[in-house]
N, C-alpha and C positions, 0 to 999 in steps of 0.2 A: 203295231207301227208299220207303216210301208217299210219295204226293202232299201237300201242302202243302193242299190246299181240297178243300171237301167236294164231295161231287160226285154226281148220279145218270149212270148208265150202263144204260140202258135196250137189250135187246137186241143185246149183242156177238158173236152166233152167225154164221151164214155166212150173211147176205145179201149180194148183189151189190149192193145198192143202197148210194149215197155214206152216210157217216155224217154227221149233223147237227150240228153242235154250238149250243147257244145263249147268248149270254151276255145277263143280266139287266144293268136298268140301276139309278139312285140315285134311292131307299133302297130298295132291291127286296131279293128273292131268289131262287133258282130255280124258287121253285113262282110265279113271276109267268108260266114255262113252261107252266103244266098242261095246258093247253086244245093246245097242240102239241105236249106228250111225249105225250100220250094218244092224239091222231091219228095220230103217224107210227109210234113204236115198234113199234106192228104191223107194219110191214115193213121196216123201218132202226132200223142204229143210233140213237140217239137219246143226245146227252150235254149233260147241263146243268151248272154246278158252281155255287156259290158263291165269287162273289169275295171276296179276301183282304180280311175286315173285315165282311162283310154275312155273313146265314146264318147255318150252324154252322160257316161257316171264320173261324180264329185271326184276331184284331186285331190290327194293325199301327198303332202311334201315330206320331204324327209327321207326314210326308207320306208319300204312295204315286201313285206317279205312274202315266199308265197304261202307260207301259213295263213297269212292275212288273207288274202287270194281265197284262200279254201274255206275260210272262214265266213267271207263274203257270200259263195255258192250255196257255203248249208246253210246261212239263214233266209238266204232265195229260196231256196228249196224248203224249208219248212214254212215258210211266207205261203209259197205256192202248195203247200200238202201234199208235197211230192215224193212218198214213201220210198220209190227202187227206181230205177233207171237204167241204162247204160251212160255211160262217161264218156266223151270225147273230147280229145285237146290236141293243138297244134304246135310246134314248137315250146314256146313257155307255156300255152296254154297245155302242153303233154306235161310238163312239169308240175305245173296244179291239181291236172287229173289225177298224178300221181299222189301227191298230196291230200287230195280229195281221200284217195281210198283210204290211205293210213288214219284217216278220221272216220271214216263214213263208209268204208270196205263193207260189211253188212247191208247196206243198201244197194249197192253197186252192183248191176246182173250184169256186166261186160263194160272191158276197157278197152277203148281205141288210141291209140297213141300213135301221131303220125308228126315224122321229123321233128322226130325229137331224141334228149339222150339222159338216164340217171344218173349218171354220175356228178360226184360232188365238182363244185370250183375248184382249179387248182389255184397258185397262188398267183401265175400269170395271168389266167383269164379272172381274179380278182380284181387285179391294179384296172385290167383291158377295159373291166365294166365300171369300174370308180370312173376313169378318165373320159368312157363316153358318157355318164351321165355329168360330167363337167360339163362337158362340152356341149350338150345339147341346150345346158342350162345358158350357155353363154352364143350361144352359135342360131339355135332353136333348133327344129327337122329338117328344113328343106333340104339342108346339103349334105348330111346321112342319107335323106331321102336318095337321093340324088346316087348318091354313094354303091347301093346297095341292092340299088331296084333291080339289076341283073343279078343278085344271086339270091333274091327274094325268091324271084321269079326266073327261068331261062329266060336267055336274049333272043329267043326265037318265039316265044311265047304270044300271044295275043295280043294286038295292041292295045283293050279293051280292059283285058285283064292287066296289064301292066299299067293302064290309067287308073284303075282301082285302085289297085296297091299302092301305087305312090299316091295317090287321095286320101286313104287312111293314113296313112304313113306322117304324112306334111298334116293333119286336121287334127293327129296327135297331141296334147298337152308337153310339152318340154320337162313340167314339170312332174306330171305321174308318169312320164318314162322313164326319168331319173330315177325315181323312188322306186319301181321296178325292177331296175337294172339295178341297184343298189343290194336287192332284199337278193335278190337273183345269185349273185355273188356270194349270199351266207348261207345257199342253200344246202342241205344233209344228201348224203350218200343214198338214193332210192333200191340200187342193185339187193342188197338184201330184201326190202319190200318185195320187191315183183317176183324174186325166187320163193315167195308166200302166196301170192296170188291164187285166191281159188275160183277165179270164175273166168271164162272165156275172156283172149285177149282179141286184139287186132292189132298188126304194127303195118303201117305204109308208109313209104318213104320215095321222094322223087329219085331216079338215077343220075340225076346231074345233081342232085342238093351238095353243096361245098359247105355249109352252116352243118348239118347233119347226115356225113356222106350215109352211104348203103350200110357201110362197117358197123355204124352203130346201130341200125336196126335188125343188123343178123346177130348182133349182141344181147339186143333185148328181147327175142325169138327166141335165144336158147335159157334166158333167164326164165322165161313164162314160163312154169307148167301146162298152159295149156291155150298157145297161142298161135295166128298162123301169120305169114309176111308176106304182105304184097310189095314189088316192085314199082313204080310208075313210070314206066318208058317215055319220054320226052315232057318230063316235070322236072324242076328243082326243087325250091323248099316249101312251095304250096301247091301240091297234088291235087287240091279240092277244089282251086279256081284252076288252072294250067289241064286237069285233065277230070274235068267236071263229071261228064259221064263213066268212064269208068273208075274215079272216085264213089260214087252214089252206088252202081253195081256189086263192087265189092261191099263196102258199107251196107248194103240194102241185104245179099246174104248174109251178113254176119250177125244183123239185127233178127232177123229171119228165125235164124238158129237159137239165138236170145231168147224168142218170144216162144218158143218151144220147149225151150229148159227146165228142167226141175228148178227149184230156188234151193241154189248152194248153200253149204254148211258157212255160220260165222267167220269173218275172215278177221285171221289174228291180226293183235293189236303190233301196228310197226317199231312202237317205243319200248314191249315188250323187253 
């Protein structure tokens, strides 16, 4: 059966090099990728998809938790017979990545997680995400949109890259943002996972991000056994488009080093 999410698949021919995956985060979709399908695809795989609810992939109402999320990637990825990889994800999409391993840790040769955080909901930011997927339902995107675009992105940022953003953002479904931000809210405690982590990490995080200050990516630096942390000097919450080149730099050594790697031991099971 075809895949459930839309997907690009950029260069599935016989490189040696690890294949990429990347997952977008909320209210995105995978051309929030461009600036990194474009760099790497010349020489690796390169696979970005649309999470179930964002994009041109099918809506899901209700909740969607990001098990679901993870669940969605491995049957892409076995769709596409895509044995090992590296992992990438961006905000919620760092939370899937995460997710991803505790399922699929064995296939994973490195995790990049940028602005992002594991820790569970509290019960604040429970209510916080029930009321915006109210709200969105009754309201739609534009005026979140609207809301948010400066700490999506810095207010110095690109005008280019800031019409992206709020383009994704507003082309959004109201309704799989809901159900996102729903399942988002029930997610599990990851900090024990990534103090298990056995394969090379990468954490990046913008210096101005207010959604994901710096604090939590020196948090999840000293969780990794074996990980390193970029800064990004005049980025907020999306480093990838706000500071495209040297996003791809650091990303393109880390892949580097990946594709060098011996293949790590099993990586224990998270539910363990």
């Amino acid at each position: 059966m075809p895949p459930f999410l839309a997907y690009d698949d950029k260069n599935p021919g016989s490189s040696t090099r690890t294949p990429l995956v990347l997952v977008h985060g909320h209210p995105f979709d995978r051309t929030m990728w461009a600036p990194q399908i474009a760099a790497f695809s010349a020489g690796r795989r390169v696979i970005a998809p649309d999470l179930r609810g964002y994009g041109a992939s099918p809506v899901t109402s209700g909740t969607v938790p990001l098990s679901r999320h993870a669940r969605d990637i491995e049957e892409l990825l076995d769709f596409l017979e895509v044995d090992t990889f590296v992992l990438a994800g961006l905000s919620m999409g760092g939370q899937i990545a995460m997710e991803c391993y505790a399922r699929l840790g064995d296939r994973v040769r490195g995790l990049v997680l940028a602005d992002t955080f594991p820790d569970p909901e509290t019960p604040e930011g429970r209510k916080g995400r029930t009321a915006l997927a109210a709200r969105l339902l009754a309201e739609g995107m534009h005026g979140y949109a609207d809301e948010v675009l400066e700490r999506m992105v810095a207010p110095y940022a690109d005008p280019q890259v800031k019409a992206h953003v709020h383009r994704m953002m507003t082309a959004t479904s109201p309704e799989g943002a809901a159900a996102a931000l729903r399942g988002r809210a029930e997610r599990p405690d990851y900090r024990p996972l990534l103090a298990r982590v056995t394969v090379p990490a990468l954490v990046v995080v913008g210096a101005d991000d207010t959604f994901t200050p710096v604090a939590d990516a020196e948090a999840m630096h000293a969780l990794l056994p074996d990980s390193a942390l970029h800064v990004s000097k005049g980025a907020a919450h999306m480093p990838n488009l706000e500071r495209p080149e040297e996003f791809n730099e650091v990303l393109g050594c880390f892949l580097a080093r990946i594709d060098g790697a011996p293949i790590p031991p099993t990586a224990p099971d998270s539910r363990a």
